[in-house]
C-alpha positions, 0 to 999 in steps of 0.5 A: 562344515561349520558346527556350532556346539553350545555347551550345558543348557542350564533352566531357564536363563540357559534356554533364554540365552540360546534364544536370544543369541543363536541367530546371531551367532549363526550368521556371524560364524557362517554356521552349517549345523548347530548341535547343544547339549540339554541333559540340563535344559529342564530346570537344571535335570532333564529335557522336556518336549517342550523344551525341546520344542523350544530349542528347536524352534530357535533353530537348535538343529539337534541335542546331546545328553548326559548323566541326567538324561532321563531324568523326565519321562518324557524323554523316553518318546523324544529319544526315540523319534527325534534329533536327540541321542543319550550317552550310547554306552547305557545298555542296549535295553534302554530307550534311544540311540547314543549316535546318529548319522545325520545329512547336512548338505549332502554330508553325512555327519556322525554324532555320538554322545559318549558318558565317561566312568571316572566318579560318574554312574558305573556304565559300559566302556566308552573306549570300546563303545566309540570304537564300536560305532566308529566301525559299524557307522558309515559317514563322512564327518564325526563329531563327539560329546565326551560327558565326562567328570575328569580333564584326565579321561576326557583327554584320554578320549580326545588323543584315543580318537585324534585322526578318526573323528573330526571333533572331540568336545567335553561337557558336564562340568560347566566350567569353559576350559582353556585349553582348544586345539587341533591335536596332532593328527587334526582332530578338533578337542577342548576339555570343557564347553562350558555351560549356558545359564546363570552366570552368577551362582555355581554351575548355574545353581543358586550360589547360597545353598551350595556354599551352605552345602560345603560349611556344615555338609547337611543336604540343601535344595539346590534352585536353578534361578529363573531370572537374572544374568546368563551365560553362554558358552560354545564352540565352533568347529571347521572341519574343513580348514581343522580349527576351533574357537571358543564363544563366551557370551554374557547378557 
C-alpha cells in the first residue's frame, strides 16, 4: 500500500495547499490512501465540519488530531461519525476513537493517533496506550501519528514499535525533519512531517507578534495569515517495498 501523509494543516493557506496540490500528488506517487493531520486545519486551532468537508472533498481520505483536538465544539459529532480519530490516550470519557481500522482494497489499515507527555498536557501513557490497541485490534497494516513535542520521545516511540507497525510519522512541531528512514526491523519513521501552510511566518503564524513574544515576553494575538505563500509538507510510505520520501511543496 502507498500512503500518502500530509503533515499539520495550518488556516487557510494550509487547506489551500491540499486543494490545490493533492490530486497531483496522488497521481504522481500512485497513492492508495491519503490520511492528513487538522488538529490546525481551523484558523490555526481545531476542525470544523466545514473544514472537514472541505478536505474530504478534495480527496483527504481520513484525519488526525492533536493537542488542539477539541478545541471547536463541533469536533465532538465529527469524531464520532467520521473518518477522523483524536489522540487515543485522552481518557476513555472523552468523545471519539484514538484508532480506527480501515478497508483500502481489501486491506485492513490500522490508524492510531498517539499525543506524547514531554512539555505536552499530562494524558495517559502512549507506551501502554499503543500497546493496547496493538493487542486488541485486528489488521493487516498499521500506521501511527506520534503528535508529540520531543525528537527524543518521538524516536523512542518509533524504535519501541519498530517491527510491529508499518509506520511511525511524528507531527506537531511544524518543522519537517531530516531524518526518514526504515528502521532495522522495517518500520517506516520520521521525527517531523512538517506543517502545510504559511511558509513565511513562524510555525504558519504571523512572524511579527511571536518575534514580539521573545524580546519583551508580554502576550501577543498570534494571527494565522489567510493569504500569501503556502507550504506543503508530506510523506509517502510503501509499505510493501518498506520505503519513505519526503514532499516539500512551496506555491
Amino acid at each position: 500500500m502507498r500512503i500518502l501523509f500530509i503533515g499539520d494543516i495550518v488556516g487557510k493557506v494550509g487547506r489551500r495547499m491540499v486543494k490545490e496540490h493533492l490530486a497531483d500528488l496522488k497521481k504522481e506517487y500512485h497513492i492508495n490512501y491519503t490520511i492528513v493531520n487538522g488538529e490546525n486545519s481551523a484558523h490555526g486551532k481545531g476542525i470544523t465540519k466545514a473544514i472537514y468537508k472541505e478536505l474530504t472533498v478534495a480527496g483527504v481520505d481520513f484525519i488526525t488530531l492533536g493537542n488542539h483536538a477539541f478545541h471547536k465544539d463541533e469536533v465532538h459529532e465529527l469524531l464520532e461519525t467520521k473518518n477522523i480519530i483524536r489522540p487515543a490516550n485522552y481518557p476513555d470519557s472523552v468523545t471519539g476513537d484514538g484508532v480506527k481500522v480501515v478497508n483500502v482494497n481489501g486491506v485492513k489499515l490500522l490508524i492510531a493517533n498517539i499525543q506524547g507527555r514531554s512539555f505536552m498536557e499530562a494524558i495517559d501513557n502512549p507506551f501502554a496506550k499503543i500497546d493496547e490497541i496493538l493487542e486488541e485490534n485486528t489488521y493487516d497494516e498499521a500506521f501511527v501519528d506520534f503528535h508529540a513535542e520531543t525528537t527524543s520521545e518521538k524516536i523512542a516511540m518509533g524504535y519501541y514499535l519498530d517491527g510491529r507497525v508499518n509506520a511511525v510519522v511524528g507531527t506537531h512541531t511544524h518543522v519537517q525533519t531530516n531524518d526518514e528512514k526504515i528502521l532495522e526491523k522495517g518500520t517506516a519513521y520520521i521525527t517531523d512531517v512538517g506543517m502545510t501552510g504559511y511558509s513565511e511566518g513562524i510555525l504558519g503564524i504571523d512572524r511579527k507578534a511571536v518575534i514580539e513574544r521573545f524580546i519583551d515576553q508580554l502576550p501577543q494575538r498570534h494571527i494565522v495569515p489567510e493569504i500569501g505563500p503556502g507550504l506543503l509538507s508530506a510523506v509517502v510510505i510503501d509499505t510493501k517495498l518498506k520505503t519513505i520520501e519526503k514532499i516539500r511543496l512551496e506555491g
